[in-house]
C-alpha positions as a printed Julia matrix, in Angstrom:
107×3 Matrix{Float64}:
   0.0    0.0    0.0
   1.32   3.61  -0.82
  -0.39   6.68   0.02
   0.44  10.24  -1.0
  -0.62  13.47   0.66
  -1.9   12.05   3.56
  -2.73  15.53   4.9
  -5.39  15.95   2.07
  -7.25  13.52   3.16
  -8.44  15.34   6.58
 -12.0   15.01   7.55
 -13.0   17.68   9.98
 -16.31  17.82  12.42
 -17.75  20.82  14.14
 -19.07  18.37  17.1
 -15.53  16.99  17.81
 -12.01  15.78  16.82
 -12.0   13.98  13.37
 -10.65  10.88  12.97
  -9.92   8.82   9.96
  -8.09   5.13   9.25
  -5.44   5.41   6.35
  -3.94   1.67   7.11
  -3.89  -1.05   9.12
  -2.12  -4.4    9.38
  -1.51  -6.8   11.96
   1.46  -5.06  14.15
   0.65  -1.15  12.98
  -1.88   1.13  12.67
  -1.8    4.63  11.17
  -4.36   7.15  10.97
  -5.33  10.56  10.91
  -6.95  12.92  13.73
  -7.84  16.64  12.57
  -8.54  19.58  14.97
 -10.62  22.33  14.39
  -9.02  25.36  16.51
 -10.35  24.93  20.22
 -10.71  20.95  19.49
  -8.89  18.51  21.77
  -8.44  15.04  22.26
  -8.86  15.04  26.1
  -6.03  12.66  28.39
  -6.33   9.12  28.33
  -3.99   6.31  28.47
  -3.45   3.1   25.82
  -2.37   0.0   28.07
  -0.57  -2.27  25.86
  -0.18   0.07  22.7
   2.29   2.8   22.04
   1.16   5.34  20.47
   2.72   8.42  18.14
   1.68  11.65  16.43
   3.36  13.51  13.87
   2.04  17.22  13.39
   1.72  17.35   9.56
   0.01  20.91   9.81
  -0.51  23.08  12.42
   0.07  23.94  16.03
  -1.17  22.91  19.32
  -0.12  21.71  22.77
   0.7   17.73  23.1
   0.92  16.75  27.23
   2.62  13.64  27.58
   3.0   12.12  31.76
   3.22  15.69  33.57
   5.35  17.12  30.3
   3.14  19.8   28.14
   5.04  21.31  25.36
   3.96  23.2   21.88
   4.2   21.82  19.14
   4.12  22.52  15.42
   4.72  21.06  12.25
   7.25  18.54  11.74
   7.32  17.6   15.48
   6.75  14.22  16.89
   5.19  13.2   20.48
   5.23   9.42  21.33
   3.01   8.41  24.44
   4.81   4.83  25.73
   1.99   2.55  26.81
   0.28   3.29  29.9
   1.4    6.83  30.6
  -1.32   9.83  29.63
  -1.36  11.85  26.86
  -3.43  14.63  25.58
  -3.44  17.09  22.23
  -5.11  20.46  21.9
  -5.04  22.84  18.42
  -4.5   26.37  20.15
  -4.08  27.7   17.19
  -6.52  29.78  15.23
  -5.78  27.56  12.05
  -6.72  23.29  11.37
  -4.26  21.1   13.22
  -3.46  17.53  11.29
  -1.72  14.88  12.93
  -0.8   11.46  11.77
  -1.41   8.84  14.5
   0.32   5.85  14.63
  -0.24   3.23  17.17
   1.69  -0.39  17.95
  -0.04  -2.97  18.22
  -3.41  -1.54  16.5
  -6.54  -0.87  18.34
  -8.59  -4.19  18.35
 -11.58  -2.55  17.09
């Protein structure tokens, strides 16, 4: 499988965070969650996954354990398994990050 542009393909919501699938296989999953400005994907924890974003456009505020930082594009955040994470678009522009988790959710 090849994708290209995987920006593009962002799906945005007015009610909350969008999220969209771009692949999965048996160890790996990658997909896409898109923030209006104000939108966040509130803390929660992944017990047995890892999970990483990459900011492919825009700017927000990742939390990761007790560590906040801004980020922006080209940045990377990983969450290890068990330990709380959080993203928020502060920004007044969309926010696009590529999510990639290991293993992949079971649903």
């Amino acid at each position: 499988m090849i994708l290209t542009n995987i920006a593009a393909r962002a799906e945005f919501s007015e009610e909350k965070m969008g999220k969209l699938t771009l692949a999965k296989g048996g160890y790996l999953y990658a997909g896409l969650n898109c923030f209006l400005p104000g939108q966040e994907h509130k803390a929660h924890t992944h017990e047995g996954q890892d999970k990483m974003y990459v900011i492919l456009e825009g700017s927000g505020e990742a939390t990761v354990g007790e560590h906040a930082s801004q980020v922006t594009t080209g940045d990377l955040v990983l969450a290890p398994s068990g330990v709380v994470h959080s993203l928020r678009n502060t920004s007044a522009a969309n926010l696009v990050v590529l999510v990639v988790f290991a293993p992949p959710p079971s649903k």
